[in-house]
DRENBAFI-84183 format. One record per residue (C-alpha): chain; residue in one letter; y, x, z. Coordinates in steps of 0.2 Angstrom, whole numbers. Last residue first. Example, Ala and Ser with C-alpha at 12.3 -4.5 7.8 and 13.67 -1.06 7.14 Angstrom:
BEGIN
<c = A; r = S; Y = -5; X = 68; Z = 36>
<c = A; r = A; Y = -22; X = 62; Z = 39>
***
This chain:
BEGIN
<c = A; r = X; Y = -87; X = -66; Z = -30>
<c = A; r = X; Y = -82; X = -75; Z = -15>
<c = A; r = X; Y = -78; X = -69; Z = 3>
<c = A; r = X; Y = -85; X = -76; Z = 17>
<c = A; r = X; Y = -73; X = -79; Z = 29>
<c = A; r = X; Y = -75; X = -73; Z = 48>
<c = A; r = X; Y = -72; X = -86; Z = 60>
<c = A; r = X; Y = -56; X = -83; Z = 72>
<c = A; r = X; Y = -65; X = -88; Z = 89>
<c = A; r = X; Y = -49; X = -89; Z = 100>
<c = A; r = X; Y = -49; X = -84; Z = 119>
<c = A; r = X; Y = -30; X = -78; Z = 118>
<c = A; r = X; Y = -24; X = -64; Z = 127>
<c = A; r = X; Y = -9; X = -58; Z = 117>
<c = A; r = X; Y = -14; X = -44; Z = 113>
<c = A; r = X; Y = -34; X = -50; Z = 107>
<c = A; r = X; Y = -26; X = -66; Z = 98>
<c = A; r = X; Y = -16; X = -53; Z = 88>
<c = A; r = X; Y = -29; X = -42; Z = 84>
<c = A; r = X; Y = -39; X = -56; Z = 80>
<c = A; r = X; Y = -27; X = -65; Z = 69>
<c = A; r = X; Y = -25; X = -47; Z = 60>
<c = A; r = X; Y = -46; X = -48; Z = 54>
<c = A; r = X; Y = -43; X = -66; Z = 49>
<c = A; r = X; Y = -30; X = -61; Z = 35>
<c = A; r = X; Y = -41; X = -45; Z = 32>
<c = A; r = X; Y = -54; X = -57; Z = 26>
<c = A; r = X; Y = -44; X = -70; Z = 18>
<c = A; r = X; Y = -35; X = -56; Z = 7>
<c = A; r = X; Y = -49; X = -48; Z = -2>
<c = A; r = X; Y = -56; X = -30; Z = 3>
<c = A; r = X; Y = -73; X = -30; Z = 4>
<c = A; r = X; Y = -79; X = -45; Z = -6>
<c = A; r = X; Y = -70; X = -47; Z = -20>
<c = A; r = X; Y = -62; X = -31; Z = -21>
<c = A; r = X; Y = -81; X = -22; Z = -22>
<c = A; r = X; Y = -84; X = -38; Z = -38>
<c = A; r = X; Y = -73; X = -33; Z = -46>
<c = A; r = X; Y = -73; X = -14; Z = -47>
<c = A; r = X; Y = -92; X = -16; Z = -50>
<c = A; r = X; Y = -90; X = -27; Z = -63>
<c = A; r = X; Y = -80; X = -14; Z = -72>
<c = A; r = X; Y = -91; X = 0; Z = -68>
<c = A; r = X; Y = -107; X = -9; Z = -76>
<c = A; r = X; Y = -93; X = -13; Z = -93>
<c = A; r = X; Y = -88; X = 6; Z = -93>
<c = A; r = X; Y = -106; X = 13; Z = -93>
<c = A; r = X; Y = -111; X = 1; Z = -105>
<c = A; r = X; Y = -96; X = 4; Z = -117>
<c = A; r = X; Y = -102; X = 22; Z = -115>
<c = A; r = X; Y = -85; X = 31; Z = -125>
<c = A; r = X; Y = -72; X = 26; Z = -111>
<c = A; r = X; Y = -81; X = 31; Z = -96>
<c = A; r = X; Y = -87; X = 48; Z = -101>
<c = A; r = X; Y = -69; X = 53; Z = -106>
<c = A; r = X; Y = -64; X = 48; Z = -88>
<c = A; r = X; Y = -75; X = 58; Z = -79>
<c = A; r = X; Y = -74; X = 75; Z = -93>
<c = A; r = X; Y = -54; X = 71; Z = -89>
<c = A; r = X; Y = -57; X = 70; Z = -70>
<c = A; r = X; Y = -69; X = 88; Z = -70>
<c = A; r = X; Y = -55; X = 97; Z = -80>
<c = A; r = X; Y = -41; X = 90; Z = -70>
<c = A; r = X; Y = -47; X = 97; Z = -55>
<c = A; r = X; Y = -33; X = 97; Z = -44>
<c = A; r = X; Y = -37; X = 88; Z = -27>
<c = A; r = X; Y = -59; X = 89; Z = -28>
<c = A; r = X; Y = -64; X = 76; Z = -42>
<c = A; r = X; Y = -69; X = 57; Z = -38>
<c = A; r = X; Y = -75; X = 46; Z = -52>
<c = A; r = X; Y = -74; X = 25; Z = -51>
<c = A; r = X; Y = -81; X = 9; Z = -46>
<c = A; r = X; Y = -100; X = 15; Z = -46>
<c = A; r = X; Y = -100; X = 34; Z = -48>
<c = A; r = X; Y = -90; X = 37; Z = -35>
<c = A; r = X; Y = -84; X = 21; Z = -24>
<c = A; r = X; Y = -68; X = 20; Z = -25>
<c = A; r = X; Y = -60; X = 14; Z = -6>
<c = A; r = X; Y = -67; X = 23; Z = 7>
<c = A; r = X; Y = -67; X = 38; Z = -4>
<c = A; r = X; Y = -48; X = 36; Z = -9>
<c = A; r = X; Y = -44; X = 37; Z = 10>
<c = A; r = X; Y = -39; X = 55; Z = 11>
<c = A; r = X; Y = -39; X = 64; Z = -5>
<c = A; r = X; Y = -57; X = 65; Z = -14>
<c = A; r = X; Y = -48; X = 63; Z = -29>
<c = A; r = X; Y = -46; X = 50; Z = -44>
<c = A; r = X; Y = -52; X = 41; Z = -60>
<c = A; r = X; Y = -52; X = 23; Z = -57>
<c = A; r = X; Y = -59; X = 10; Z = -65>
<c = A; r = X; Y = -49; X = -6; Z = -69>
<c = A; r = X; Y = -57; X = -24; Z = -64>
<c = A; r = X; Y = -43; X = -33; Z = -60>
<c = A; r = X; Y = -46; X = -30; Z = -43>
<c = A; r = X; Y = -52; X = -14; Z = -46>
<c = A; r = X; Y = -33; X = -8; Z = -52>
<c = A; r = X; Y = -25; X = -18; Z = -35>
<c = A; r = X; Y = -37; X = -6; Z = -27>
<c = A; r = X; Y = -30; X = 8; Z = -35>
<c = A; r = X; Y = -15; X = 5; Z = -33>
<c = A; r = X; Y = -17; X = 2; Z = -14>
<c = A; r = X; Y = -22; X = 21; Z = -12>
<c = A; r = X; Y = -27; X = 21; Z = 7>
<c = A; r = X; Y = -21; X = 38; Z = 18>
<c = A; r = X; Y = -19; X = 43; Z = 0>
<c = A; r = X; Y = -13; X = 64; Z = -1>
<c = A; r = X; Y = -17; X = 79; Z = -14>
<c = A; r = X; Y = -15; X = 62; Z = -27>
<c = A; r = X; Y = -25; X = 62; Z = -42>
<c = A; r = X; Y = -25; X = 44; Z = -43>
<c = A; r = X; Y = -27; X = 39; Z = -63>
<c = A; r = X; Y = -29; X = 23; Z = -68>
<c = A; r = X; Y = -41; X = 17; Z = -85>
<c = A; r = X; Y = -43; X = 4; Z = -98>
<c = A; r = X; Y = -25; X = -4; Z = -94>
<c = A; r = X; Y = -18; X = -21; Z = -100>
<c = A; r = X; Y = -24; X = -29; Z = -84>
<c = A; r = X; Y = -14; X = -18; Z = -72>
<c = A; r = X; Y = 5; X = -23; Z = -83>
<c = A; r = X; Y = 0; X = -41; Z = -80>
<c = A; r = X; Y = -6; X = -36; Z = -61>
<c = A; r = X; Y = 10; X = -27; Z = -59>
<c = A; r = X; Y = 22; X = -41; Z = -57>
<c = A; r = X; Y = 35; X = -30; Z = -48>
<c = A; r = X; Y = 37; X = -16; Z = -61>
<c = A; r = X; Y = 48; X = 0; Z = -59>
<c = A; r = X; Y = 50; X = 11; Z = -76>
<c = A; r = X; Y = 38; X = 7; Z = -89>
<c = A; r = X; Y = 39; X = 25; Z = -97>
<c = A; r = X; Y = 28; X = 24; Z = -112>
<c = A; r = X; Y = 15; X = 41; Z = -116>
<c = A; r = X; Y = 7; X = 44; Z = -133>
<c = A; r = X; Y = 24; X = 48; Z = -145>
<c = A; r = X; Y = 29; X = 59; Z = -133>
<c = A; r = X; Y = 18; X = 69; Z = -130>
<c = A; r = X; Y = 23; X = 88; Z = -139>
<c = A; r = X; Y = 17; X = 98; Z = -125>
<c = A; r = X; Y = 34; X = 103; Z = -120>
<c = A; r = X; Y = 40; X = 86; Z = -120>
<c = A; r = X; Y = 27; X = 79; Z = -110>
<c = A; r = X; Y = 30; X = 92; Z = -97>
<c = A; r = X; Y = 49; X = 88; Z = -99>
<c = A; r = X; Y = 49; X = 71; Z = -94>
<c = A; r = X; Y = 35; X = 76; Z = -79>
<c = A; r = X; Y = 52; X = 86; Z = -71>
<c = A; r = X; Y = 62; X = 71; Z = -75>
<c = A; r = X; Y = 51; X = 62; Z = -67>
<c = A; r = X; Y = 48; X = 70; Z = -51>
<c = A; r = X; Y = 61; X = 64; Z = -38>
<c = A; r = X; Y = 53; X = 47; Z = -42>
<c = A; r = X; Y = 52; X = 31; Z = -54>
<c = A; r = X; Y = 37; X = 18; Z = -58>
<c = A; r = X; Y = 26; X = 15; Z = -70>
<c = A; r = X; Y = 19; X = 30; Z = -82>
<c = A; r = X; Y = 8; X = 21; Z = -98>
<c = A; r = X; Y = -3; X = 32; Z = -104>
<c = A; r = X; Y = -9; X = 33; Z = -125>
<c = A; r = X; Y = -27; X = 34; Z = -132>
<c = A; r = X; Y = -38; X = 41; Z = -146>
<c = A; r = X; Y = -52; X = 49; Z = -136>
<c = A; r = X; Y = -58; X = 67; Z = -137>
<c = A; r = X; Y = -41; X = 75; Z = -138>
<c = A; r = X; Y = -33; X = 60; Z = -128>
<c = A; r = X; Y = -44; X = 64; Z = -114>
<c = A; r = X; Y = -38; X = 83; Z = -113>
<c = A; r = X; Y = -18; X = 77; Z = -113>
<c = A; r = X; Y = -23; X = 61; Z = -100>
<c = A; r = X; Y = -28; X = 75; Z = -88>
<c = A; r = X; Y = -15; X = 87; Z = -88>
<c = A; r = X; Y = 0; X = 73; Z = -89>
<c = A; r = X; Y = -12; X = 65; Z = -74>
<c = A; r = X; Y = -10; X = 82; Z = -66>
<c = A; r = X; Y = 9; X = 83; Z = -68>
<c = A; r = X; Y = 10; X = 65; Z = -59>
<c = A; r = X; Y = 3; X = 74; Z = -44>
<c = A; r = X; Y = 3; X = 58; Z = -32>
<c = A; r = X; Y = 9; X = 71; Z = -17>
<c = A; r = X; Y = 25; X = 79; Z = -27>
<c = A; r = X; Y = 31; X = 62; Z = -27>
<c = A; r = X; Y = 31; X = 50; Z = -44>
<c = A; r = X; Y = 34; X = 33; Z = -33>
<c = A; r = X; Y = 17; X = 29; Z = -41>
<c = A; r = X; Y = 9; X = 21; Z = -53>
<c = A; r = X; Y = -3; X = 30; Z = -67>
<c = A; r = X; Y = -10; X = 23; Z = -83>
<c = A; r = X; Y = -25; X = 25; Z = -96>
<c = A; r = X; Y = -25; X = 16; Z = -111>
<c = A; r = X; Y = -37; X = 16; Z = -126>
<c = A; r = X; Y = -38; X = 16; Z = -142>
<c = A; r = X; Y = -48; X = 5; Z = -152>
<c = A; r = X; Y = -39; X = -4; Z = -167>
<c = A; r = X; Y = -19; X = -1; Z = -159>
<c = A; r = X; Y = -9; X = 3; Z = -144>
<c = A; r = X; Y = 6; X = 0; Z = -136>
<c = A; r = X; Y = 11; X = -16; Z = -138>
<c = A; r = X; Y = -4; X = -22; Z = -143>
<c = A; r = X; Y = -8; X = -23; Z = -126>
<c = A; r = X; Y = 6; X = -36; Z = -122>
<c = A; r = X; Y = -1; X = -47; Z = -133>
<c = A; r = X; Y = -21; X = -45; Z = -128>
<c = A; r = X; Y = -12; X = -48; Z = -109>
<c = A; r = X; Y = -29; X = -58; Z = -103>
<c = A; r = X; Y = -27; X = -56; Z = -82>
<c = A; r = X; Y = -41; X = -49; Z = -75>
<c = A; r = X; Y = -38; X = -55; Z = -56>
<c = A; r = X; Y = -24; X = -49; Z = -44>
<c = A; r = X; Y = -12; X = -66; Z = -40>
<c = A; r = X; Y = -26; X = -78; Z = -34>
<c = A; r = X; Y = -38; X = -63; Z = -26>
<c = A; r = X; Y = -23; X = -57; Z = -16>
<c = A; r = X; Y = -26; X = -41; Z = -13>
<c = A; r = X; Y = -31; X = -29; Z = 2>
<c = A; r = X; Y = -25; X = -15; Z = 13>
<c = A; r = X; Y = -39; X = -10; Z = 26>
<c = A; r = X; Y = -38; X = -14; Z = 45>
<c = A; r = X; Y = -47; X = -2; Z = 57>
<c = A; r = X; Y = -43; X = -4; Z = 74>
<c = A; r = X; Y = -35; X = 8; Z = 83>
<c = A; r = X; Y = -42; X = 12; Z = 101>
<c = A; r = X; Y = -31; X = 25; Z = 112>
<c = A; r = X; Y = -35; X = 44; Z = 112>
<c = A; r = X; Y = -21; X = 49; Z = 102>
<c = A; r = X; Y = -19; X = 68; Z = 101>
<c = A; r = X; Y = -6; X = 68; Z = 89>
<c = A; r = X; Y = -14; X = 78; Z = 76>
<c = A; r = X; Y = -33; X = 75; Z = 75>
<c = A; r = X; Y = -31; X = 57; Z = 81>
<c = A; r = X; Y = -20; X = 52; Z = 69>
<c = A; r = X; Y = -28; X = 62; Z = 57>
<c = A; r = X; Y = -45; X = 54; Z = 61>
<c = A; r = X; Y = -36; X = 35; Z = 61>
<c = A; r = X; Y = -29; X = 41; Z = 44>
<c = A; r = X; Y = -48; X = 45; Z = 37>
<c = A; r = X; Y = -54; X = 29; Z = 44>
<c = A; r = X; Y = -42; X = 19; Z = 31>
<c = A; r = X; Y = -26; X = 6; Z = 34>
<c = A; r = X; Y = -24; X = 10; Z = 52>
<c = A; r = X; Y = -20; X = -2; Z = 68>
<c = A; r = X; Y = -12; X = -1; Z = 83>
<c = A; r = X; Y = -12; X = -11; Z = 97>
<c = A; r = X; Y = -1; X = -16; Z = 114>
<c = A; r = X; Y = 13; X = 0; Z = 104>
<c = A; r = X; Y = 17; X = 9; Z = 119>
<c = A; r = X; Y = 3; X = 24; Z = 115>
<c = A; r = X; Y = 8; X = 23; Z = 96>
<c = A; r = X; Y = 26; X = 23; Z = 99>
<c = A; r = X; Y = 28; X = 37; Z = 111>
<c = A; r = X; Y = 15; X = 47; Z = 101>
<c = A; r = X; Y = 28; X = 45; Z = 85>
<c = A; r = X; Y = 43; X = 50; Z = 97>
<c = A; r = X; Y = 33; X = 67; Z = 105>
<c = A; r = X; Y = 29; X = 72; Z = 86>
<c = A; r = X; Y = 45; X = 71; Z = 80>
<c = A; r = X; Y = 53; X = 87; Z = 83>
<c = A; r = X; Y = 38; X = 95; Z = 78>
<c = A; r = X; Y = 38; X = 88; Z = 62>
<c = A; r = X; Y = 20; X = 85; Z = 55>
<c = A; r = X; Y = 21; X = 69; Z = 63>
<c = A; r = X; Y = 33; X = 64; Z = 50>
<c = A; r = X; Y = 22; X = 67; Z = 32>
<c = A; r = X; Y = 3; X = 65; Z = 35>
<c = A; r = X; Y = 5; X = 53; Z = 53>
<c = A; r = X; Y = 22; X = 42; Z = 45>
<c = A; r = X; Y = 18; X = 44; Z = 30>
<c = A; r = X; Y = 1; X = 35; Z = 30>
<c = A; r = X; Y = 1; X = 18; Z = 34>
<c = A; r = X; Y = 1; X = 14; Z = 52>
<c = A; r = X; Y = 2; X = -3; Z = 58>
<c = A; r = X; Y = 11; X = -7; Z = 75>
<c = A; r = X; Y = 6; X = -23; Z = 86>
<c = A; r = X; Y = 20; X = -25; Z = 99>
<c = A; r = X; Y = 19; X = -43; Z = 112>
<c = A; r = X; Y = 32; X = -49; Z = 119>
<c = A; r = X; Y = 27; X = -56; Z = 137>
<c = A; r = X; Y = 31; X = -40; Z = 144>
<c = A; r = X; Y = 53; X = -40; Z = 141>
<c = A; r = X; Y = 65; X = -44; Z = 131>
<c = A; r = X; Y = 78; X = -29; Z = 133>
<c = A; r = X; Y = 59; X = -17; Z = 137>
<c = A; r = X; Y = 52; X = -27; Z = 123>
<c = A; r = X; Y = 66; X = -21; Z = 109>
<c = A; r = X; Y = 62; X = -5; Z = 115>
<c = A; r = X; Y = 47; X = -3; Z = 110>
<c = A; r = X; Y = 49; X = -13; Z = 94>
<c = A; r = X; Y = 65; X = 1; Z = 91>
<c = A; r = X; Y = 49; X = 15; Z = 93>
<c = A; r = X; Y = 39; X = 6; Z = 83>
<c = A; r = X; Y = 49; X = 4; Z = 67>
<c = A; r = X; Y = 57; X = 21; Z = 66>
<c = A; r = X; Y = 44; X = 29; Z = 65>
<c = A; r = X; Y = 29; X = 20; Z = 69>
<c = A; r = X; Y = 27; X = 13; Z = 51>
<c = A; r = X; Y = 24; X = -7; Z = 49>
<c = A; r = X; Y = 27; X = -17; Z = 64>
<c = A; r = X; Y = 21; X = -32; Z = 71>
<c = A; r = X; Y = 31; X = -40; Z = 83>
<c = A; r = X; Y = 23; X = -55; Z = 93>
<c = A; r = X; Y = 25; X = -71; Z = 103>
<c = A; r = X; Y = 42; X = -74; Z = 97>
<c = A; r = X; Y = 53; X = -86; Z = 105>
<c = A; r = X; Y = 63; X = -88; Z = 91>
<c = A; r = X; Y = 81; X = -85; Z = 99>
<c = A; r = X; Y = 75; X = -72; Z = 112>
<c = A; r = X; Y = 62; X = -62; Z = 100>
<c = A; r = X; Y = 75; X = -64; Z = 86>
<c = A; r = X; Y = 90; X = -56; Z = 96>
<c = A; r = X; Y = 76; X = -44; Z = 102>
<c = A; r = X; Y = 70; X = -39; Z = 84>
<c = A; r = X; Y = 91; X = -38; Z = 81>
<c = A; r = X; Y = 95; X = -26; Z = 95>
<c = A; r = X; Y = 79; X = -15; Z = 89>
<c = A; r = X; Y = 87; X = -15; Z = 71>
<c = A; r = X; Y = 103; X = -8; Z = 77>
<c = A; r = X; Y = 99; X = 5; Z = 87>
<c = A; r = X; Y = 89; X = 11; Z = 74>
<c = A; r = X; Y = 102; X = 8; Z = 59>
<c = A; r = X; Y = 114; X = 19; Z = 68>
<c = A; r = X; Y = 129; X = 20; Z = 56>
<c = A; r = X; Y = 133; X = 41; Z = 57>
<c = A; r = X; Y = 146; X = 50; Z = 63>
<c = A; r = X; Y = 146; X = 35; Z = 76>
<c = A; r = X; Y = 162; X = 35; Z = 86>
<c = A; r = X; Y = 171; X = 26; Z = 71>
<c = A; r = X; Y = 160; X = 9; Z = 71>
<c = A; r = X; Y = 151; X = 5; Z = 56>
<c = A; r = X; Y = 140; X = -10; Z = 62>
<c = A; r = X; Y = 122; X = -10; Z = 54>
<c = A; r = X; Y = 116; X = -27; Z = 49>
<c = A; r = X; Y = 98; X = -31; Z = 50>
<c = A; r = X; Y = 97; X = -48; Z = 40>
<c = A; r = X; Y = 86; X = -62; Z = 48>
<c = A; r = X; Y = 72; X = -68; Z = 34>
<c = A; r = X; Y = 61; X = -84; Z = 39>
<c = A; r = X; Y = 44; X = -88; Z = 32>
<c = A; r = X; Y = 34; X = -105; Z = 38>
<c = A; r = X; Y = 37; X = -113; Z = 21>
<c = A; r = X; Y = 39; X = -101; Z = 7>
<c = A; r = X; Y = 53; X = -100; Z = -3>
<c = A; r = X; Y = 57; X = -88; Z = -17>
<c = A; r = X; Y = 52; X = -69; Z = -18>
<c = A; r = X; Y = 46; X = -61; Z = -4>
<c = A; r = X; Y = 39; X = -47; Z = -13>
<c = A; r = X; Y = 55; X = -37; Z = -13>
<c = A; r = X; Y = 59; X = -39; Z = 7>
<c = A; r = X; Y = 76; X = -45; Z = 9>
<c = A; r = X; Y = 84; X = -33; Z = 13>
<c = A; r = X; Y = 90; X = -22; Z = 33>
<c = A; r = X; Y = 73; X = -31; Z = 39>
<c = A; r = X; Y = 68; X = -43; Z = 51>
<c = A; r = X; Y = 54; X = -58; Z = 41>
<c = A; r = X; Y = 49; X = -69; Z = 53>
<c = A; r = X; Y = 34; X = -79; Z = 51>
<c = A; r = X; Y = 29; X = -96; Z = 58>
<c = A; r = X; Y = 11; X = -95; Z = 58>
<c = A; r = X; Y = 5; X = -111; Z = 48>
<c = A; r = X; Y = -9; X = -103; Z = 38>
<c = A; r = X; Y = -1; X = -101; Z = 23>
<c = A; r = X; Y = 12; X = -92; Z = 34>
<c = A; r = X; Y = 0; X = -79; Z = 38>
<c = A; r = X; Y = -4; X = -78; Z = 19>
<c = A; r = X; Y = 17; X = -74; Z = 16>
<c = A; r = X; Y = 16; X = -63; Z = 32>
<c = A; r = X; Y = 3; X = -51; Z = 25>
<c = A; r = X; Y = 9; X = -51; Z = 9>
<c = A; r = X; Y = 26; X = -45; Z = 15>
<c = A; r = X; Y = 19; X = -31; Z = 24>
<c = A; r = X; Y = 4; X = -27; Z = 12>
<c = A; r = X; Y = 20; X = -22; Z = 0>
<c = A; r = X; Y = 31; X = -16; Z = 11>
<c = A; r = X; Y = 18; X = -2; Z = 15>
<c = A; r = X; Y = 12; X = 1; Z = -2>
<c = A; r = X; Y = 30; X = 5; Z = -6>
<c = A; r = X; Y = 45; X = -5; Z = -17>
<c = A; r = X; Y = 60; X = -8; Z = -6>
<c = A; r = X; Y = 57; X = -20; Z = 11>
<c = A; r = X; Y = 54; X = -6; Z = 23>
<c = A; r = X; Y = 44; X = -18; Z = 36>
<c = A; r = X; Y = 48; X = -28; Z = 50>
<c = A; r = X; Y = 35; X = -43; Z = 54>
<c = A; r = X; Y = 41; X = -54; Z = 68>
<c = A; r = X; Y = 26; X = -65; Z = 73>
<c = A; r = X; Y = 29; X = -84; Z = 79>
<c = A; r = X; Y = 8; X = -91; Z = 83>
<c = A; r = X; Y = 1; X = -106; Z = 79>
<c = A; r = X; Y = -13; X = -109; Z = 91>
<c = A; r = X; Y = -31; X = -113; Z = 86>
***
C-alpha cells in the first residue's frame, strides 16, 4: 500500500475540530503516512514526538501597507511552500473557511497533482455560511475542494440545504481513540468532589450561547433536589461569567466546581456519572462520544447530529432544545435505577467500540484519499473490538 505525504491544517487551540485533526494525523502517522502538520501553533494535541509527524509554523509578516496582518495569504503561501519542498501528495483541511479556500489556492501556485480533501465540522456551514457575504467563498471552497467530507448526515443536509451543494460528501464521523478513552479508575480524584453516594454530572464546552450552559445549571438544580449530587463545568467561554452568576443567585456554589480547560479529559470524563449536551446546535457532539467511550451516559437534545450519535433510550436521553424539565426527569431516572444506569453504561461502551473507534475512521479517510488521488488500493475494513 503506498505511503502517502498529507498536509493537515487545522485551528490548533482547544475545539472538536483540532482535536480529531490532530488525532487524525498522529494515527495516520502510526501507519507510516508522513504527516505534516501547517498551522499558525503547534497544535495542542500534538504533544511530544511522534515519528512520521512534522510541524511547519505559519508566520504572518507585519508589513505597514496591511491595516491588517493577512494570515490567509499567508497560510496558503506556506501549504505551497510545503507542497513543493515535501512533495505532498495531499492537503486535507479542516473548516472551509478559511482553510479551503487558501488550499485552493495553494493548488493553483502548485498546481493539479496536489490534491485538496476538506472536512467540514459545523461552524463553518451553522455559523459562517449564514453570512451572506460569505456564502459565495464557502461554496467556492466546497465545490474546488477534490472531496469533502462531513462529521454527521444532519451537516451534509444543511450543507446541502443552505449552500446549494450538489457535489458527493462523504460521511466521516468523529471518533476516539479506544487506547487513550476507556473507563479509567479516578476513585481518588472522585473523592475530590463528592462523598458516600452522590453523584456527578458534568458539562464541556467552550461555554457559547449554542451549548446552553444556563440549561445545564437548570437541569443539574432540579436533579440535585431528587438526587444528592454536584457538577463539575470544564472549560472557559464568553458565557461564564454570566453562568457564575446563575449559580450564585440560586445559592449553588457549594455544588458546582469550575475545572477551567482540561487537556487530558478522559481522567476528568471517568470520574463523571453523567454529561449534559443541551446544545440548540452539534453538527457531531465529540464530548459526548468521548463520555460513551468511557462509558458516561448522556443526557441531551435532539440538536443536530446528537441523534446519530446517543442512541435514545439506549446510550442516553434526548429532550427537544430547551426542555430542562423532561432532561432532569431523564437524568434523575438514570441515577436512582442502578440497573437501568449499568444496561446504559455498557451500552455507551460498547456503541463507541464498534461504531466510532479510531481504526475504523482511520481506514475510512485512506479511501478518500486513495479515491482523489487515483489510487486502486483495497484499504480493508477493521473490525472493531468490543
Amino acid at each position: 500500500m503506498k505511503r502517502l505525504k498529507i498536509g493537515i491544517t487545522c485551528y490548533p487551540t482547544l475545539g472538536g475540530s483540532g482535536v480529531v485533526a490532530t488525532e487524525l494525523g498522529k494515527l495516520l502517522a502510526e501507519k507510516g503516512h508522513e504527516i505534516h502538520f501547517i498551522t499558525h501553533s503547534v497544535p495542542f494535541r500534538l504533544g511530544q514526538f511522534h515519528k512520521n509527524i512534522f510541524y511547519h509554523e505559519v508566520e504572518v509578516n507585519d508589513y505597514y501597507v496591511f491595516r491588517y496582518p493577512p494570515y490567509d495569504l499567508s497560510l496558503a503561501s506556506k501549504m505551497a511552500q510545503v507542497a513543493k519542498m515535501q512533495n505532498l501528495d495531499l492537503l486535507h483541511v479542516h473548516y472551509a473557511v478559511p482553510h479551503a479556500i487558501c488550499a485552493y489556492l495553494a493548488k493553483q501556485m502548485v498546481g493539479d497533482n496536489l490534491r485538496t480533501v476538506t472536512t467540514l465540522h459545523g461552524t463553518d456551514i451553522t455559523v459562517l455560511a449564514q453570512d451572506e457575504s460569505l456564502k459565495d467563498l464557502i461554496r467556492l471552497a466546497i465545490n474546488r475542494s477534490d472531496a469533502v467530507t462531513a462529521v454527521s448526515n444532519d451537516l451534509i443536509q444543511e450543507t446541502r440545504d443552505m449552500l446549494d451543494i450538489v457535489k458527493p460528501i462523504d460521511l466521516t464521523y468523529n471518533f476516539v481513540d479506544k487506547r487513550v478513552y476507556y473507563p479509567r479508575d479516578c476513585a481518588s480524584l472522585r473523592n475530590d468532589f463528592v462523598t458516600g453516594n452522590e453523584k456527578i454530572l458534568m458539562h464541556i464546552s467552550n461555554f457559547r450561547p449554542v451549548k446552553r450552559v444556563s440549561d445545564v445549571i437548570d437541569i443539574f438544580a432540579k436533579v440535585q433536589e431528587q438526587v444528592p449530587s454536584k457538577l463539575l463545568l470544564v472549560g472557559e467561554g464568553p458565557d461564564l461569567p454570566k453562568i457564575q452568576y446563575k449559580i450564585r443567585n440560586m445559592g449553588l456554589e457549594d455544588r458546582v466546581h469550575f475545572l477551567g480547560k482540561q487537556d487530558d479529559v478522559a481522567h476528568v470524563i471517568s470520574i463523571a456519572d453523567l454529561m449534559l449536551l443541551p446544545s440548540e446546535k452539534e453538527s457531531f457532539g465529540l464530548v459526548a462520544l468521548e463520555a460513551m467511550a468511557c462509558g458516561v451516559p448522556t443526557i441531551g437534545s435532539f440538536a443536530g447530529g446528537i441523534p446519530e450519535l446517543v442512541t435514545h433510550g439506549e446510550t442516553g436521553f434526548l429532550s427537544p432544545i430547551g426542555d430542562t424539565e423532561d432532561m432532569a426527569n431523564h437524568a434523575t431516572q438514570l441515577l436512582q435505577d442502578e440497573a437501568l444506569y449499568n444496561q446504559f453504561r455498557e451500552a455507551c461502551l460498547t456503541r463507541a467500540r464498534t461504531q466510532f473507534c479510531n481504526d475504523l475512521v482511520t481506514a475510512e479517510y485512506e479511501r478518500i484519499y486513495y479515491r482523489v488521488l487515483g489510487i486502486d488500493v483495497d484499504v480493508p475494513i477493521p473490525i472493531c473490538q468490543e
